[in-house]
N, C-alpha and C positions, 0 to 999 in steps of 0.2 A: 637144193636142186638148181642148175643152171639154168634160166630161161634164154630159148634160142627164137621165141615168137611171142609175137602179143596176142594170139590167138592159145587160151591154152586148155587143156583134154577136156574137161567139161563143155567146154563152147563145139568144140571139133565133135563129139559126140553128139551133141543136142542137134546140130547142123543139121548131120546126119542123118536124124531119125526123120528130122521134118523137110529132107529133100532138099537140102539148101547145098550144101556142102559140094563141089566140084571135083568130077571124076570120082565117083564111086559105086559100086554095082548094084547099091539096091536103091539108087536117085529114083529110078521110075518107079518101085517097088513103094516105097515110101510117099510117095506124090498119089498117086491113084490109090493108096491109104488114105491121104488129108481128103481127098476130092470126093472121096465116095463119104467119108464121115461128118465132113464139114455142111455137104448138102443132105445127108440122112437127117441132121440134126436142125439144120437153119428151117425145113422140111416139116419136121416135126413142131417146130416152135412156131410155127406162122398158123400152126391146123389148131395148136393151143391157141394163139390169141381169135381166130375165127370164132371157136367155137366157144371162148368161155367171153368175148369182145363184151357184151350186156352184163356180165353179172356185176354183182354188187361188190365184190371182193374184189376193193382196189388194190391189197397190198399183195396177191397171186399174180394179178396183173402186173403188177409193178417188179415182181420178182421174176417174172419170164420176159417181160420186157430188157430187163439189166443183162440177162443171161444171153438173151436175143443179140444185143447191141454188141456185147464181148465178144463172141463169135464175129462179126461183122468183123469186127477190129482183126482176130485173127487171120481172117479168108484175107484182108486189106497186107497184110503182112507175109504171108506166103504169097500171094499172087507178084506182089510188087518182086520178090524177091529172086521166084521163079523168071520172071519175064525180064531182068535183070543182072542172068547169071554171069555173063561178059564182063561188065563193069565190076562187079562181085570178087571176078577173077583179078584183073584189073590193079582193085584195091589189093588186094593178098598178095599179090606180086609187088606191087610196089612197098608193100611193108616187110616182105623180105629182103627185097634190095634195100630199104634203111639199117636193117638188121644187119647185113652186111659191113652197109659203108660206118654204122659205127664200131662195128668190132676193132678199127683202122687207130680209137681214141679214145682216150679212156675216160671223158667226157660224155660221149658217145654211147658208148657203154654202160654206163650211169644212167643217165638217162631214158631212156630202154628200157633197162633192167628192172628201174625202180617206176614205170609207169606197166611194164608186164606186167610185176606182182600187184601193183592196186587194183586193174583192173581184173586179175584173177580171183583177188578176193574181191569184190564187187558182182562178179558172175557168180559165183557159189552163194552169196547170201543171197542173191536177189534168187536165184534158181530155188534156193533153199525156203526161201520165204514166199514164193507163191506154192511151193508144192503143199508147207503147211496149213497155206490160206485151202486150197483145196480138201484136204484132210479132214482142217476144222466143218470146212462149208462141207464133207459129207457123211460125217462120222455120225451125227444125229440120229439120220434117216437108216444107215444101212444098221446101225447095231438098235435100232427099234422093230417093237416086236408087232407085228401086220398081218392083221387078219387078210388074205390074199384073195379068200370064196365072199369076202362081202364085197358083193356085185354093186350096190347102191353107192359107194361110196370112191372116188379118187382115190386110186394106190399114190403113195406118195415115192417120186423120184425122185434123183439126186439133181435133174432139171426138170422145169415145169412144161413136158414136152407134149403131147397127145401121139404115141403111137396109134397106126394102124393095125397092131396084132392083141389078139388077147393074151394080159397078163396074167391073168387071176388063176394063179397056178405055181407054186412053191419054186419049183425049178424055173419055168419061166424071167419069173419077177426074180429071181437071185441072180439067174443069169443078164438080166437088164439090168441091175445095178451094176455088177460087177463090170463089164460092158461100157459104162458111162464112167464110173469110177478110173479105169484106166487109160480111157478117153480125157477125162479133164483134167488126168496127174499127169501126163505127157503136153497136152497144149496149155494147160498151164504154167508148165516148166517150159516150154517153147515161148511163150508169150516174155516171162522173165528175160529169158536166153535175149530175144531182139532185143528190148526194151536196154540190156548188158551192152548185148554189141555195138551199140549205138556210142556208149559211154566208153566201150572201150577202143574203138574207131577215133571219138576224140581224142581222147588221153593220148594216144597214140601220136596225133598230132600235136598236141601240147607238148608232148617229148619233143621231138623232131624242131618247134617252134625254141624251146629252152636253147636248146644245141644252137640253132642257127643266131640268137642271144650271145650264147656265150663267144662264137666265132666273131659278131661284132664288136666288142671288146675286147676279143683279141685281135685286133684287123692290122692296128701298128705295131711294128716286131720294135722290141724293145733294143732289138742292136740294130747297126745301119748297114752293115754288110746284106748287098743285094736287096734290097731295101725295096725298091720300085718292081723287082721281079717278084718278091714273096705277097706282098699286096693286091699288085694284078691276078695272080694265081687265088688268092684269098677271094678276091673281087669277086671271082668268078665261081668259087665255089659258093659265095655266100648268094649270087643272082639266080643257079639252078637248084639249089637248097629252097632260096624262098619260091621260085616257081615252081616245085615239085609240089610243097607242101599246099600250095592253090590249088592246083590240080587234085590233088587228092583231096582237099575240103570238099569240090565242088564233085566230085563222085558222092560225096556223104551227100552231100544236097541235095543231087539228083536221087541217090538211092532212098532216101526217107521223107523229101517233101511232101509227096502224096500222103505216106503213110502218117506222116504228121498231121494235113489234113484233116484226115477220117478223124484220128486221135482227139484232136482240137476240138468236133463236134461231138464226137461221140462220149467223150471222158468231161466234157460238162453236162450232158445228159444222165449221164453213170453215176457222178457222184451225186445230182440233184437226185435220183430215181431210188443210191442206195441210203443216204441220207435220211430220206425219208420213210423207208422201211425202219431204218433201227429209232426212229421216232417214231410211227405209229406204233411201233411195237410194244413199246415203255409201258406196264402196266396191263399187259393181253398173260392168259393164262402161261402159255408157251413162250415169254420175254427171254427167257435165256438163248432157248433154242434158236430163235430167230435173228437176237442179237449177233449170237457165236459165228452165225452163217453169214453173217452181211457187215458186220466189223470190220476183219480182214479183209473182206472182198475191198470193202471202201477204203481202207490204207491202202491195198496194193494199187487201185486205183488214184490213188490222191497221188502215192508217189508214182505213178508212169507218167503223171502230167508234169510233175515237180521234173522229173528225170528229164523229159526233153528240153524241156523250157530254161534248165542249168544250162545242156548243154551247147544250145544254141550262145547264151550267157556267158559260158568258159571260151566257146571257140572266138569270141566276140572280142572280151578281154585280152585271150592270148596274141591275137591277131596284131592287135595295138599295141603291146609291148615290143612287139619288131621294130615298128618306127620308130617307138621311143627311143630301144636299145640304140638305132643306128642313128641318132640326133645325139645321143651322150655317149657316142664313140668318140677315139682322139679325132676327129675329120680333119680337126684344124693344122695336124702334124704333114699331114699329106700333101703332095703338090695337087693344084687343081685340077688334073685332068683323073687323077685319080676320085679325089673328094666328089666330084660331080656326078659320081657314079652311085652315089649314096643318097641322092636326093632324089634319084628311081627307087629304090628301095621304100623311104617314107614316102612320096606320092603314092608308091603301091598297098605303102600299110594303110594309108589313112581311105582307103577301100576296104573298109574291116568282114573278115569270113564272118558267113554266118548261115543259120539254117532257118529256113524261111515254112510260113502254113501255105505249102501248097502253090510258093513263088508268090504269095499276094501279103504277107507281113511277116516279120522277122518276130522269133522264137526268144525271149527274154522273161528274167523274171516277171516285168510287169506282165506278161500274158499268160504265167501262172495266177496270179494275182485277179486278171479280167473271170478267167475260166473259175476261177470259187466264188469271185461276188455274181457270176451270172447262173451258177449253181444256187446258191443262197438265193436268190431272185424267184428261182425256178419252185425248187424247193417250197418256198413259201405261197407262191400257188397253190401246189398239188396240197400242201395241207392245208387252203381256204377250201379246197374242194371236197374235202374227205367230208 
């Protein structure tokens, strides 16, 4: 199959559903969907921690609290998005105009092509791999067999929420699972979806970054005929090339520094909270059950901090290979007034893109690395505490 976008049907569909996606009819239809679900539920979760706040049962606590903080992250991730549809645009447009200008090269083309298909496979596992995180985390509950008329006892949900309606009623309660079940296979596969786009937003520019590589070593034409006019012309593709692709890093900036933020606090809270459940758990009658359900929750978690923190790491990298390229171009073949125009270029690299917590520190491995030892930190608390 030909890819003509880096954007591809999986991502366009997920968009979609969660209101992101531009110019489409059922944008508001799907929005006032998230809006009324996301507060039904954060709602629900705060009347759970009120009323169970005293009991002894830290690891229920601990499991509505994780569940509480994911939602957070989600609402952090639709609002940002929503309230940034322009830029949104913005990006998409200008990633069709690169699609354009490389159709023009067969470099161009390459490149493109072969960072589309990664990131399409990139979108499908990750989409694929929270839906089964979901599945695992609700298969337990919904194919358990639940007495409904025992009033004494907590009906178990697929989250640990406190409705205000009675369930205790066969229909009811199947209807409530099912209900929440469809609710977390969509914003989980939404949740995957951003956490994709983000990487495939970069990748995108890594392309675009390679290309503008390749153009500096080709800068000297290898024959002399018109020589100073093919240059110039180079010159100048190679100076709106690398300022395009600024431009559009700093759209990725703006569009997800906040949401990195939340991330940064929230995703060492998460892994320390689910951590710690599949440790207390180890040797309780129901270990299996509790494990199965908070395993995957914690890989998908581990990897959403892994994921941003590369890709702050990749755009970082790529950034600096520009300079390089254009420092181990022939410069020295050029007359001076042409050469000089290259030492805009590395001044400009050695300003390296990057994606920043919230505009206050830059996104790198090491701040994967801070976020599990202050996870581990944390972690070792709550189990001094238990």
């Amino acid at each position: 199959m030909t890819h003509k976008s880096t954007i591809n049907r999986t991502t366009k569909v997920l968009l979609i559903l969660c209101g992101i996606w531009p110019g489409t009819w059922c944008m508001i239809i799907c929005r006032a969907y998230w809006i009324i679900a996301l507060a039904t539920d954060e709602f629900c979760h705060y009347r759970y921690l009120l009323i169970h706040w005293r009991t002894d049962d830290l690891f229920d606590l601990a499991d509505c609290f994780s569940s509480f903080i994911a939602q957070i992250k989600l609402i952090t991730k639709f609002s940002v998005f929503w309230l940034n549809q322009r830029k949104f645009v913005k990006m998409l447009t200008m990633m069709a105009e690169d699609w354009h200008d490389s159709a023009n090269s067969d470099i161009g083309t390459h490149e493109t092509t072969c960072k589309a298909k990664l990131s399409g496979r990139i979108t499908n596992a990750m989409v694929t791999l929270h839906g089964l995180t979901i599945v695992a985390y609700s298969s337990g509950i919904i194919l358990a067999d639940v007495d409904v008329n025992d009033r004494e006892n907590w009906l178990p949900l697929l989250l640990r929420v406190e409705v205000p309606i009675d369930i205790h009623s066969q229909l009811r309660y199947k209807a409530l699972l099912a209900m929440q079940f469809v609710y977390l296979f969509i914003a989980g596969c939404a949740v995957g979806l951003v956490n994709a786009l983000l990487l495939t937003l970069i990748l995108h520019v890594g392309g675009q970054m390679d290309i503008l590589r390749w153009w500096l070593t080709e800068l000297v034409p290898k024959e002399n005929e018109r020589k100073r006019e093919s240059v110039v012309i180079m010159t100048n593709k190679i100076i709106q090339k690398h300022q395009k692709i600024i431009v559009f890093s700093q759209h990725i900036e703006d569009l997800y520094t906040y949401i990195t933020l939340v991330h940064f606090a929230s995703n060492t809270l998460l892994i320390c909270t689910l951590g710690f459940l599949i440790v207390t758990s180890i040797g309780s009658p129901d270990a299996t059950e509790q494990i199965k359900r908070s395993l995957l929750f914690y890989t998908v978690t581990t990897l959403e901090a892994f994921i941003f923190c590369f890709a702050g790491e990749y755009l970082k990298n790529k950034s600096k290979e520009v300079g390089t390229a254009a420092y181990n171009s022939a410069w020295y073949e050029l007359k001076p007034e042409n050469s000089r125009i290259l030492i805009l270029v590395i001044l400009r690299a050695q300003k390296q893109l990057t994606l920043t917590v919230g505009k206050m520190m830059d996104l790198s491995l090491e701040s994967f690395t801070s976020i599990m030892k202050a996870s581990g930190s944390y972690m070792s608390v709550l189990l001094a505490m238990q």
